[in-house]
N, C-alpha and C positions, 0 to 999 in steps of 0.2 A: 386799321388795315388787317384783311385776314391773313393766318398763318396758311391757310389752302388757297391752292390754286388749281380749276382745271384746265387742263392743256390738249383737251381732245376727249370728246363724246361717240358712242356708236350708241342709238338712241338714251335708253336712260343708263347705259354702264358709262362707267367715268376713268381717265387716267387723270392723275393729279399729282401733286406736288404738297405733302406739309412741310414747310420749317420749323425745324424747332433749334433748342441752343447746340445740341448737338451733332445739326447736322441735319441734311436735307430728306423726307423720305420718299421715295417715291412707289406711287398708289396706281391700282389697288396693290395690298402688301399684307403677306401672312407675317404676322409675329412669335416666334419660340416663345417658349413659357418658360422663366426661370422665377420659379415660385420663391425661393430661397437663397436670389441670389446666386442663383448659377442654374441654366439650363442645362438636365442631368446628363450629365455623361461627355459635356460638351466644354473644351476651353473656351476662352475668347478667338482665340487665333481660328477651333475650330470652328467657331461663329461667322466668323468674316470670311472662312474659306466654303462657305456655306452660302454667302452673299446672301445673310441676314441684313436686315439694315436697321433694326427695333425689334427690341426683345421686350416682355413682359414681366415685372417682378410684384410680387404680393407682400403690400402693407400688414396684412394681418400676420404672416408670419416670423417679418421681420419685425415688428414691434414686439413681439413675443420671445423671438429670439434672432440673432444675439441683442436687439432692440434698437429703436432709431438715430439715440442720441450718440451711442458710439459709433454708428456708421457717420454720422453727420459731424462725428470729431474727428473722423482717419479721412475726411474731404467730400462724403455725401456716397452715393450706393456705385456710380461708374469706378471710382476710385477704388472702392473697398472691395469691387469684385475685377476690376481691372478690366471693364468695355467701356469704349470711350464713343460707342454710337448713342442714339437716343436711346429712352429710357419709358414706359411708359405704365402707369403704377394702378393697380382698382384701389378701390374704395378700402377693402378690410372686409365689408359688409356679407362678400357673400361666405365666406367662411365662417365668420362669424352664424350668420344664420344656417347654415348648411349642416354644419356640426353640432345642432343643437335639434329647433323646428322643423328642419326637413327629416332628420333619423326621425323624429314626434310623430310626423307626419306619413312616413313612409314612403319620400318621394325624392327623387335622383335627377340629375340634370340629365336630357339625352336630345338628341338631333336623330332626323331621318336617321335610318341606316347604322349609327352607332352602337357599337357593345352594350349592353347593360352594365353596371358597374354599382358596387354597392357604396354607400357615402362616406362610408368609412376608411375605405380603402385605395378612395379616389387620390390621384397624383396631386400635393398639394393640398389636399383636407383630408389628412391621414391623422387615424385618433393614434397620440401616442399609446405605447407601452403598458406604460404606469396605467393609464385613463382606461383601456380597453381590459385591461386586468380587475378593474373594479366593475366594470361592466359584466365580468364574466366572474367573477366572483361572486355578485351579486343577483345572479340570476335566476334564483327561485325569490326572488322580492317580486310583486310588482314592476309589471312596465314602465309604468309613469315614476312611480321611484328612481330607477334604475336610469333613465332617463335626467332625473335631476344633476348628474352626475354633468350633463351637458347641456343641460337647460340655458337655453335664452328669454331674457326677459326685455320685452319692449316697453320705453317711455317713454315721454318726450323729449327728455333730455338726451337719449340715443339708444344703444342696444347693450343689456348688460351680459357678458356671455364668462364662460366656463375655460379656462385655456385648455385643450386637448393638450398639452403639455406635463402640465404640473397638476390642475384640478384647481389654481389660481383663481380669483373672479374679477374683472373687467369691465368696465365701461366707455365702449366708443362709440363717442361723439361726434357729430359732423366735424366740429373743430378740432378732434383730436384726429380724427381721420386725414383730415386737410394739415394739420401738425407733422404728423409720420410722414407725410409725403412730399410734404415742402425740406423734412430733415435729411431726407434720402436723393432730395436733388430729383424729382423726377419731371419728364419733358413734360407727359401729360399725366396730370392727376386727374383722379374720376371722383364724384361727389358722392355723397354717401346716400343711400337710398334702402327702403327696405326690401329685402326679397322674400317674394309669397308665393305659398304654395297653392296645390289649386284645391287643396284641402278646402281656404279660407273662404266664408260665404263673400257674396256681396257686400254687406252691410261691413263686413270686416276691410275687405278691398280697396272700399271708399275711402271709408278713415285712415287704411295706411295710406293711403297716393297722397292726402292733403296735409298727413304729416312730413311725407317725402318729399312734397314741395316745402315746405318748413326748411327740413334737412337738407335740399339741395341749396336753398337760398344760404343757410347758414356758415355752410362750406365755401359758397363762394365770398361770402362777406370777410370770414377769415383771411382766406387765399387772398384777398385783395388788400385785406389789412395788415398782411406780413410776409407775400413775394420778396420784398427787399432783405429781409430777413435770412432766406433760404440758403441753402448752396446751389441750387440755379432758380438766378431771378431773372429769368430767359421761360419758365416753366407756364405751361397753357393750361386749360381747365376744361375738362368737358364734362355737359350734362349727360341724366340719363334717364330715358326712355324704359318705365319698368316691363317686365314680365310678363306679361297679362294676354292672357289667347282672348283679347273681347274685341272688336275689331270699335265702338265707341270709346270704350275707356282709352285703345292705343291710339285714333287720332285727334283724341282731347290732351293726352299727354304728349305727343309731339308735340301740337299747337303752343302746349302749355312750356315746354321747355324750349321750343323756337323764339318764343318769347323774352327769356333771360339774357343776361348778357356771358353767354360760354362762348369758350372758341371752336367746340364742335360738340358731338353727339356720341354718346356708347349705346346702346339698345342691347337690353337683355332679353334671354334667348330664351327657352319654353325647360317646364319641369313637368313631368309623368308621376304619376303615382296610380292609386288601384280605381282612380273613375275613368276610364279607356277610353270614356266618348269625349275625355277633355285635352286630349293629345291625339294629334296627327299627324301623317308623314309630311303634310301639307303646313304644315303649324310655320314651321322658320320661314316658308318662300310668304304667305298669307300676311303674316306679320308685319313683313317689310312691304309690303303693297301697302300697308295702312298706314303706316309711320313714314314712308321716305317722302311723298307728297307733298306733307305736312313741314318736311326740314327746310332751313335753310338750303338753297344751293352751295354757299359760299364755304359750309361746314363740311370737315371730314367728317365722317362716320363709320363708327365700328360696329363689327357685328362681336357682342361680347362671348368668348367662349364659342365661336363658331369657327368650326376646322375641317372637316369635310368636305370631299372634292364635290360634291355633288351639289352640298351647299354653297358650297364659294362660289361656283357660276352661278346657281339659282339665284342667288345674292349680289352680285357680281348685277348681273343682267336687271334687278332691280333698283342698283343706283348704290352698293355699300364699296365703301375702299376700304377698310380696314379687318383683318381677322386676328384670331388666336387660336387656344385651341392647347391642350397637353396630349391631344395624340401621338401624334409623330414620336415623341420621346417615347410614351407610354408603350405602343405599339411596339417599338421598338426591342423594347425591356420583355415586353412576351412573345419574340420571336415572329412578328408581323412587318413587313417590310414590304414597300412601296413598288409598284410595278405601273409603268405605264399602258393605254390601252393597246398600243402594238406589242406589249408581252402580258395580253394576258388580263390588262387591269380592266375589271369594269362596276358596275352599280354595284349587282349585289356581290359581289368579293371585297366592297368598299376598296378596289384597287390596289389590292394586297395579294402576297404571298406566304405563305407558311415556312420558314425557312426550317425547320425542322422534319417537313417531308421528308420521306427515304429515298423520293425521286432525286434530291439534290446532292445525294451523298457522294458522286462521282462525278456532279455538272459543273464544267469550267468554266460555264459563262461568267459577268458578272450578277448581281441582282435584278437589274433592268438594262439588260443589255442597249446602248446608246447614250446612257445616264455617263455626266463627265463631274459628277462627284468623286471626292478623294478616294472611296471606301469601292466604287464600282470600278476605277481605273486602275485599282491595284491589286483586287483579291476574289476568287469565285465563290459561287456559290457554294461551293463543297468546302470552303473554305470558312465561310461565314456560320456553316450546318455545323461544323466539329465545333467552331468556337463556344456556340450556343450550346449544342449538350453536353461540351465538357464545365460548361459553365465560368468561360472566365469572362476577366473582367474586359480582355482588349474587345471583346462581341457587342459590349454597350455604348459602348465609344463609337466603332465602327458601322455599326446599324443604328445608329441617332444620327450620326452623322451623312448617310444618306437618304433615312425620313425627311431630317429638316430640310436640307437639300432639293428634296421633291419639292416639298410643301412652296419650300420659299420661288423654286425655281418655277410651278404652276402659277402663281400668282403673278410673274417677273413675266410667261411667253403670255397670259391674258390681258396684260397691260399691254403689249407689245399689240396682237389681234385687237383691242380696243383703239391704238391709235392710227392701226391700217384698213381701220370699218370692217372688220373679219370676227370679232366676235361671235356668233351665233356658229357661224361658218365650225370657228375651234370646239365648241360647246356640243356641236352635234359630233363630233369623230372621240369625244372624250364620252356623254350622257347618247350611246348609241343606245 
């Protein structure tokens, strides 16, 4: 029996229903990203009064630190970070290759419309300290030396990577991937796959996809051979749909992961680097025209790393229930904060404001004025301005807490216009 249900279609957008052991989620649904075990700036309680309903946490850098086995001693990751909603974990994989072969490669995760951001410094695959001091210490060496420092090596047996932590070396395995994440108790584990850059020729492409069929199958062989093991053996498994702007490769790999026996689908999202004709603004909505066809009906689907308003509906109207995404925090933390399109929000502002304007030094409003977040019902703009350039700490708190807010509450009224056939209707007063 599937863990999704849907419960109302406007052509191909979907509302729906997953179960998991901790509770029901209901789709389509933005998830927070708590990389480490806590999304930043936020408690649980501010989670819930956010009307999150599933957060994000990352296997790679909780096996690194404080690592799995002690979370999975103090009763698995809900426990040891105190959320008692679902829970849903990637792979490890893209970090691991992100902080090695993409710096190689010189190439950054990015969606329509999104910041550039260097990889280094991204929320969540941040080179420690220690690691980034040798990089810069080292800097009249060679590139490719310099580099070794974080070098990923692929094999069959999985991916050997560099910890940005310590300079440590590592090897994760499907089954070690599938390990960490049965130890952390999570709702949905994602299989381990490789991520490519668009650096990689064809000939190279090939061979990773049919090892990543290896890798997916391997992960769920595990998962299936030690659920009962877990801290929740209530926990689901979903495949995943690589990376790839080729519109053959991406509907032979649905096909190919439709095929297995998962209880839904991740699809990974597009990576830029210096060849321009290989990324377009067009890239995430294209994608999903080729891959959702190809799915199960019966399967959730995420769009991995996808958090954009712009892309949520484009996505959204193609058939995805699931997002994520570390803007909202992110944005947050450099003074970017959410406005809807009756104050203001549109494409190109990515629906943001600057809250360090000097227009807001004396504006009473709240941030989005009609927003019934905790942070907009109780403090102005000019209030939110001081906090930010005096630099404290209540401004990160207070500004994540009505990003996420937005995020989670956009996704909660398209659910709501998908079950009343208004969809397009909401899409067009939002992407005017």
């Amino acid at each position: 029996m599937s863990a999704f249900k849907i419960i109302a279609t406007d052509e191909k957008a979907r509302a729906g229903v997953l179960q998991t052991a901790h509770g029901m989620v209901e789709t389509p649904i933005f998830m927070p990203v708590g990389t480490q075990g806590t999304v930043k700036a936020l408690t649980p309680l501010n989670l819930k009064e956010t009307q999150a309903q599933i957060i994000l946490g990352n296997t790679y850098h909780l096996y690194l630190r404080p690592g799995s086995k002690i979370i999975k001693d103090i009763g698995g990751l809900h426990k040891f970070m105190g959320w008692d909603g679902p829970i849903l974990t990637d792979s490890g994989g893209f970090q691991a290759f992100s902080l090695g072969a993409m710096i190689e490669h010189g190439v950054r995760k990015v969606t329509p419309n999104s910041p550039k951001s260097h990889p280094e410094r991204s929320e969540g695959s941040r080179v420690d300290v220690s690691v980034s001091n040798k990089l810069r210490d080292s800097s009249a060496e060679p590139l490719s030396n310099r580099l070794n420092l974080l070098k990923t090596v692929m094999t069959e047996e999985g991916v050997e990577f560099t910890s940005h932590l310590d300079g440590s070396k590592h090897l994760l395995t499907p089954e070690k991937s599938a390990e960490v994440q049965l130890d952390l108790g999570s709702d949905v584990i994602l299989v381990l796959d490789e991520l490519l850059s668009p650096m990689h020729g064809r000939d190279y492409v090939e061979k990773s996809l049919e090892r990543t069929h290896r890798w997916e199958l391997r992960s769920l062989d595990y998962f299936k051979k030690n659920l009962k093991k877990s801290t929740n053996s209530g926990s689901l498994i979903f495949g995943i749909v690589q990376g790839v702007q080729d519109k053959v490769i991406r509907e032979r790999e649905a096909k190919w992961v439709a095929s297995q026996g998962f209880d839904g689908v991740s699809i990974g999202g597009s990576f830029a680097g210096n060849t321009s004709s290989w990324f377009k603004p067009s890239a995430v909505t294209e994608g999903m025209e080729w891959i959702v066809p190809n799915l199960p009906d019966s399967w959730a689907r995420h769009a991995l790393g996808i958090g954009e308003v712009r892309d949520i509906f484009e996505c959204v109207e193609r058939g995805i229930d699931m997002f994520d995404c570390v803007a909202p925090t992110r944005r947050a933390r450099n003074g970017s904060l959410y406005i809807s399109p009756e104050n203001g929000g549109r494409v190109k502002n990515m629906f943001t404001m600057k809250v360090s304007t000097s227009k807001f030094k004396n504006d009473p409003q709240p941030i989005d004025p009609g927003c019934l977040c905790y942070t907009c019902q109780n403090f102005s703009r000019a209030y939110l301005r001081h906090l930010y350039l005096s630099s404290e700490i209540l401004y990160h708190n207070l500004a994540s807490i009505h990003n996420v807010y937005f995020m989670v509450g956009l996704t909660k009224v398209i659910r709501e216009s998908i079950i009343n056939r208004e969809f397009k209707k909401l899409k067009k007063t939002w992407l005017v």
